[in-house]
Structures are given as C-alpha cells and as structure tokens.
C-alpha positions as CSV (number, residue, x, y, z in Angstrom):
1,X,102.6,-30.0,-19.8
2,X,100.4,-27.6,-21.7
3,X,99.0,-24.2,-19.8
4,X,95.9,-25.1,-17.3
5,X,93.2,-22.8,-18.2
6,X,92.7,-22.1,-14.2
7,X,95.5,-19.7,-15.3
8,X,93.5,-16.4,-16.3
9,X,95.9,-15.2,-19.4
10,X,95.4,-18.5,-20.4
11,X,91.9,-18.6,-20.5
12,X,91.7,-14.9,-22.8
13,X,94.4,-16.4,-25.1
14,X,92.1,-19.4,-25.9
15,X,89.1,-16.9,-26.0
16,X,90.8,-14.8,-28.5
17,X,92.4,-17.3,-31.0
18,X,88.8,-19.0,-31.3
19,X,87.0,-15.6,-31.0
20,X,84.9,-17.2,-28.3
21,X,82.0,-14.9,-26.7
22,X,79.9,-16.0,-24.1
23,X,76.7,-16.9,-25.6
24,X,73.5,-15.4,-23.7
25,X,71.7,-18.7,-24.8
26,X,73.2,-21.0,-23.5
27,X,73.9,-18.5,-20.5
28,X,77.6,-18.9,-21.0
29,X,80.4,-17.6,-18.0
30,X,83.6,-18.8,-18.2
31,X,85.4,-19.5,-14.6
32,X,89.1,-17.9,-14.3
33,X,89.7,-18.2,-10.7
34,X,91.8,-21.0,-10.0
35,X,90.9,-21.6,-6.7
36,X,87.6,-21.8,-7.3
37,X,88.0,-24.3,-9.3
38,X,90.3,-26.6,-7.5
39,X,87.6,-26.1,-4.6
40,X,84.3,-27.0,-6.6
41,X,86.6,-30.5,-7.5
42,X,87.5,-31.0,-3.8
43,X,84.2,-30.3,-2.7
44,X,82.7,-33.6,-5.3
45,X,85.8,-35.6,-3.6
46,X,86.8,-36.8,-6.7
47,X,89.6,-40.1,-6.7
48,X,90.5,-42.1,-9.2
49,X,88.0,-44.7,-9.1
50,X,85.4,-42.2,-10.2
51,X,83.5,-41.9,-13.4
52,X,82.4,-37.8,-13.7
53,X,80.0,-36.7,-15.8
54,X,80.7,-33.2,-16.7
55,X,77.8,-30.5,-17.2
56,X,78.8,-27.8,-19.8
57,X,83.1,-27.8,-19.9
58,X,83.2,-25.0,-21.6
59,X,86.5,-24.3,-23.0
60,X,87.6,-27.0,-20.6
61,X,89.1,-25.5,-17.5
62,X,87.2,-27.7,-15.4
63,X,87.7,-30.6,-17.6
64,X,91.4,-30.4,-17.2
65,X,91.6,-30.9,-13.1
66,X,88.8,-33.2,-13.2
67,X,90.5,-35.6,-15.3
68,X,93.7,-35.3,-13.1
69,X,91.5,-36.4,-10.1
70,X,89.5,-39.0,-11.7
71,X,89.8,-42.6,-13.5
72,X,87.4,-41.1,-16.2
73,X,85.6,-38.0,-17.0
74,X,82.7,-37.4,-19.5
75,X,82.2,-34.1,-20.4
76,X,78.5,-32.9,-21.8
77,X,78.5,-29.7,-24.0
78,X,75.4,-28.2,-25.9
79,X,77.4,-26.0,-27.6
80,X,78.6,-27.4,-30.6
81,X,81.0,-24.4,-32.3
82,X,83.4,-25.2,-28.9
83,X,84.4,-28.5,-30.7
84,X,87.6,-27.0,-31.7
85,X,88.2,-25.3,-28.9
86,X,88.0,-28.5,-26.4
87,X,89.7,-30.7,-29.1
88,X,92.7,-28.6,-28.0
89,X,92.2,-28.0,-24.4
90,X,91.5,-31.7,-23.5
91,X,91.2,-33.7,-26.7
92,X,94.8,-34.9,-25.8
93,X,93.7,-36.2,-22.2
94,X,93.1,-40.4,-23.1
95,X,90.6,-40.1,-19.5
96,X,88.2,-37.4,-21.4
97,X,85.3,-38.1,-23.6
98,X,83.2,-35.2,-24.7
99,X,79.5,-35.7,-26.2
100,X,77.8,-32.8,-27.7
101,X,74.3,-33.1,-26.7
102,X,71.8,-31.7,-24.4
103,X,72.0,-33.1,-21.2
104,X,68.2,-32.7,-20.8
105,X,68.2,-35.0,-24.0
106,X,70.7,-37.5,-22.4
107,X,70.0,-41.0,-21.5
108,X,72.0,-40.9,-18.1
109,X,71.7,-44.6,-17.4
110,X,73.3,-45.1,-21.0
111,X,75.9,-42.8,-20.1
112,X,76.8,-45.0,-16.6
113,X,76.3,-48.1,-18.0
114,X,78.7,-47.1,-21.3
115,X,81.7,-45.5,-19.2
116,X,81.3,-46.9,-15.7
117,X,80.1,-50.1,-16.1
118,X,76.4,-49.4,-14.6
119,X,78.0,-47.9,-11.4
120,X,77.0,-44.9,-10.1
121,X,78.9,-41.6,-11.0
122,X,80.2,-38.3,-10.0
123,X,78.3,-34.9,-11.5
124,X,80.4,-32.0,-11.3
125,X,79.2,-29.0,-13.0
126,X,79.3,-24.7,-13.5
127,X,75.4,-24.8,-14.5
128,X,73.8,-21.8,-16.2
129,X,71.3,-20.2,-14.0
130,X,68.4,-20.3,-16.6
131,X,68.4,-24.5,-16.6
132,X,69.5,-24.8,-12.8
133,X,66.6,-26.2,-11.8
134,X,65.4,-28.5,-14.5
135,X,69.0,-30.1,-14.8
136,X,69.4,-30.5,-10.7
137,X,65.7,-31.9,-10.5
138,X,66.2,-34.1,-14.1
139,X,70.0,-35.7,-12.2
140,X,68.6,-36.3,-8.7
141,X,65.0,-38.4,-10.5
142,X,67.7,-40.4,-12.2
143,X,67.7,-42.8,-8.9
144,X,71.1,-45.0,-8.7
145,X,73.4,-43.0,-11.2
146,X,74.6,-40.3,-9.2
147,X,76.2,-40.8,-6.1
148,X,76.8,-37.1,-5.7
149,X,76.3,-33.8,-7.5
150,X,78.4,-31.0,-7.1
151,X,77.4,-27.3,-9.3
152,X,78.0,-24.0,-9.1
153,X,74.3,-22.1,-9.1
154,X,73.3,-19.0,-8.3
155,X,73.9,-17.9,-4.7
156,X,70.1,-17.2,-4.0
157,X,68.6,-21.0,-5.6
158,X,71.9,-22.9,-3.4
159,X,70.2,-21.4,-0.4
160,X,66.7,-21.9,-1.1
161,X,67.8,-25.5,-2.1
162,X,69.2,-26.0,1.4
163,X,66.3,-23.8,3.4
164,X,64.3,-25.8,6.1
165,X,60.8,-24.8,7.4
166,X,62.3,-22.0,9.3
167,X,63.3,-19.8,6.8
168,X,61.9,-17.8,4.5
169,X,63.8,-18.8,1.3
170,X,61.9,-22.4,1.7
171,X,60.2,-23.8,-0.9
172,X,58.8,-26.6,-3.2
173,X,62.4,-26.7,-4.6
174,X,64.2,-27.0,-1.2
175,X,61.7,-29.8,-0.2
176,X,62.3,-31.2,-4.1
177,X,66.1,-31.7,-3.2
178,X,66.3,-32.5,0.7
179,X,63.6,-35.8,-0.6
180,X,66.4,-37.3,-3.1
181,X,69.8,-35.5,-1.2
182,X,71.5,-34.2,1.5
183,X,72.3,-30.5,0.4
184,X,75.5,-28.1,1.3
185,X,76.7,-24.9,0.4
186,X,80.5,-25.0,0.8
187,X,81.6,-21.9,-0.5
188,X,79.9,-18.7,-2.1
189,X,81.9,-17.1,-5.5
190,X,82.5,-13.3,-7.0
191,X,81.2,-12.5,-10.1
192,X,85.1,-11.5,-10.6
193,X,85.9,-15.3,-10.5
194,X,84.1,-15.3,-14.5
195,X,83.7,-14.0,-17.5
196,X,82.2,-12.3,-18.5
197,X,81.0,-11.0,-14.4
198,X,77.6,-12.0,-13.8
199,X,75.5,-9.7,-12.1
200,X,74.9,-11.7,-8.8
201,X,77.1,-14.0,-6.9
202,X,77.0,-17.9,-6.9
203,X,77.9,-20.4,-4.7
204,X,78.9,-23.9,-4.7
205,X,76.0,-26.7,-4.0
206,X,77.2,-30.3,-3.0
207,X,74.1,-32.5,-2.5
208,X,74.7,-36.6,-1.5
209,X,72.1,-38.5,-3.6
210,X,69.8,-41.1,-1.0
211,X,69.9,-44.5,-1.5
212,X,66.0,-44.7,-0.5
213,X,64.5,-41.5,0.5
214,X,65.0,-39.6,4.5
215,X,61.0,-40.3,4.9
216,X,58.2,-43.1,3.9
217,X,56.4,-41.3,1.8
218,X,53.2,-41.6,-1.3
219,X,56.1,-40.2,-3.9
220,X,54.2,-38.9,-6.5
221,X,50.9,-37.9,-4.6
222,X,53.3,-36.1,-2.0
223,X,54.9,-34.0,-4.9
224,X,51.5,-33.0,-6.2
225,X,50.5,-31.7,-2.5
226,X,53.9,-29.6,-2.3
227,X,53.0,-27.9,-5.7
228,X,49.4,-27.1,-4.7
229,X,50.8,-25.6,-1.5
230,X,53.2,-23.0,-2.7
231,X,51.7,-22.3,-5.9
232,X,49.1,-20.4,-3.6
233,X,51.5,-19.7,-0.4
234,X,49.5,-17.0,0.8
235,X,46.4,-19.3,1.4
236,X,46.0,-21.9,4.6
237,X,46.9,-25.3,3.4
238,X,43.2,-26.6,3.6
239,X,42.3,-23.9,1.3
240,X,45.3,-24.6,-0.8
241,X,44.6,-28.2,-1.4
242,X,40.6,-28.2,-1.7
243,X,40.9,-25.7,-4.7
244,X,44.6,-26.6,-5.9
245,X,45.4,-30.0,-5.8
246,X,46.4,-31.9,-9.5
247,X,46.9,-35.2,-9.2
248,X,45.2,-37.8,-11.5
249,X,41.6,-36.5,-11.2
250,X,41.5,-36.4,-6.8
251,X,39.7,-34.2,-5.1
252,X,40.2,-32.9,-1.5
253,X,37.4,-31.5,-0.2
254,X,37.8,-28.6,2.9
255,X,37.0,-30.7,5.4
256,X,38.7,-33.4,4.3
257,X,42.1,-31.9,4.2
258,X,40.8,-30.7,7.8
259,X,40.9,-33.7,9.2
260,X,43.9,-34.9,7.4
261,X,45.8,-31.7,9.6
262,X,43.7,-32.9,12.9
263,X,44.7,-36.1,12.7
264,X,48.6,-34.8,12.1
265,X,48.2,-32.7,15.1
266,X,48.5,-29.6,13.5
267,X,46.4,-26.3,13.6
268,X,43.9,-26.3,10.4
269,X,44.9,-22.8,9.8
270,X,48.5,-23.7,9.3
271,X,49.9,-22.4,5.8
272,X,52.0,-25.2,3.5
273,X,54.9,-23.4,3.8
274,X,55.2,-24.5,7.6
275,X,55.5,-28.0,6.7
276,X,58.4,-29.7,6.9
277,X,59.3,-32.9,4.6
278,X,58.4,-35.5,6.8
279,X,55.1,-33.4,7.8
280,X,54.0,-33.6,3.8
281,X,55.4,-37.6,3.4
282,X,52.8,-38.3,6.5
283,X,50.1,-35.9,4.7
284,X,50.6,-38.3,1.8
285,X,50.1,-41.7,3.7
286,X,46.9,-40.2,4.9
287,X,45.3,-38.9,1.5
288,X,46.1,-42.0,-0.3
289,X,44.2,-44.2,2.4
C-alpha cells in the first residue's frame, strides 16, 4: 500500500517532485494533519453506500481516506497543472473519478444522476475561504442532491453560519444556511495543520440538507427581505424595507411594513437583525398577501 499523504513527509515529498506551490488564486492550503483529516471524514459519516463529491482534492490527501470509506468518490479540481500529481496519488484507486472543472460551472444534478444513479450524495470538502460562500450557498440551492455537506472554512464564517438571533456574528448568511440545513461546528483547526499556515484558524462545518424547509415560507420574497435588512443593519427594519427592498419592482411603504410588524406582534422599532428565521418566513406570508 502506497504512502497516505495524511503522513506530513509524504505530503512535502509529493510537493517537491511536482514543484507544487500553493497558488494564491485558487487560495490553495494543503492539509498535513492526519487527524484532521480522518475527523473532517467521520464528521460527513461516510459508508460504503455513499457517492462523495469532492471539492478541490488537492494533491489528494483527502481523496485517499474518502475512497476507503466510500462506495464511490468524485473528486472536483479547478486546478488543472495537478493532473499529474493526482494521477499518482489516487489515479490507481478504481472508486475515484476526478473532473477538472469549476464546481461553480458544474451541473450537480448531472453529476448524481452520472455516478449515483440520481441519489442524493455526500459533499466533503477543504474550501478556499475566498469562494466559501458562493460554493456553500450554490450546493445547499441544489435541493435533493446533497444529503449532507461537510467543509473546512474559516473559523469566523462556520460560526456566523451557525449564529442565531442572539448573537452578534448573525447574519443574512447564517439565516441563508439554517433555511436549507441544520448547521454544526464539530471541531476548530491550527493553521499548523496546512501548508502553507494560513493566517487565521478554521473549523470544520457539518450542515444536514432539509428535505422541505424548518419554516412555511414566500422563498424568494423572504430572501429579498433578509438582504434589505442587513444590507442597512444599523437602520429599524421599517426603515430598512421602505427604502431597501428589491424584489421584482415591490414597494413597501413605512407604514406598511408598520403594520406588517404590528400584526407579528413585534415593536416597529425593532432592527432586522433581531429576527429570527421563522419571524422573516411569517413577514413573507404577510407581504405577499
């Protein structure tokens, strides 16, 4: 059995032959903590009925354990000078495909229906904080083809992800996530665990996909109330929505939105970022009507 690339002198040896350095671009880090690793694919709970769609392998470290774990694993790269590189590491494996493509350019119901036979799979992925948000946001909309996502993000977007009303890292993002998910951090990581070391610490985000949403709610209208409320946080909601709102030509006039918040029993000087998400799925019943 060749070398697992969880194994740190491993990892530099492969580094050095290819003369591999992390590309700022693509905002490259290359895990070496073994433990880590084995812990982001127990946190997914990965078994051998699974179908994994890989974000970014790398040079494969995760890719290796993954396809231990799983009945098949497919692995998307951006990053087309690794070819070589993964055709060693885990062109061998017979449960590995690798597609170099964009996953913001990938047809994810293509993808399930081509390796999983239109069942829902497993994302498992060390994303690069710069596309963290588009790529979570871009998996979770694709309703029915993930039945969980499990990443490695920056320590400060896992917990605003999970933050509820309560706390002051809550925001359109958390609210984004906790309407399509159930959100977790299970463990934080170094920046010793990579290289090169990042400057901030990350932490591991497992988030189990809905099969209908936690709360009846006017989908796309609600969204468009969410952005209008914290894209001007510091003002009341009523004000926020009566000069803010964009959402196929409505208007909300001040005292409209007024009575929108007395009918919903709360105060009218009550700011957006005191909602919760049920609070905004009701708000959306009542501006549609």
């Amino acid at each position: 059995m060749k070398e697992l690339l969880t194994d740190p002198g491993t990892t530099r040896y492969i580094l050095e032959k290819y003369g591999i350095r992390a590309k700022k671009k693509y905002g490259q880090n290359f895990l070496i903590d073994a433990g880590v690793v084995e812990g982001i694919v127990e946190a997914a709970g990965i078994g051998e009925d699974d179908c994994v769609l890989e974000i970014g392998p790398g040079i494969g470290t995760m890719t290796q354990l993954l396809a231990q774990s799983a009945g098949r694993v497919v692995a998307v790269e951006v990053d087309r000078s690794l070819e070589p590189v993964l055709e060693e590491t885990v062109g061998d494996l017979p449960n590995v495909t690798v597609l170099f493509q964009d996953i913001l350019k990938t047809d994810l119901t293509e993808v399930m229906k081509e390796y999983n036979e239109g069942r829902p799979m497993k994302c498992v992925a060390n994303l690069p904080y710069y596309i963290t948000t588009p790529v979570i946001m871009e998996l979770l909309k694709e309703k029915g083809c993930f039945e969980s996502i499990t990443v490695m993000i920056q320590k400060e977007v896992a917990e605003r992800i999970c933050a509820g009303e309560t706390d002051k890292e809550y925001g359109a993002i958390s609210l984004a996530v906790q309407y399509y998910a159930s959100p977790k951090i299970t463990r934080d990581v170094p920046p010793s665990c990579f290289i090169p070391r990042p400057g901030v610490y990350s932490s591991v985000l497992t988030m189990q996909a809905y099969e209908t949403p936690p709360v009846d709610a006017e989908e796309e209208l609600m969204f468009a109330l969410i952005r209008a409320a914290f894209n001007q946080r510091r003002k009341t909601l009523v004000n926020a929505l009566s000069h803010g709102l964009a959402f196929k030509g409505m208007t909300i006039s001040k005292e409209d939105a007024a009575k929108a918040l007395d009918a919903m029993g709360l105060p009218r000087d009550i700011r957006g970022e005191k909602l919760s998400l049920e609070q905004f799925a009701g708000l959306s019943k009542l501006m549609k009507q």
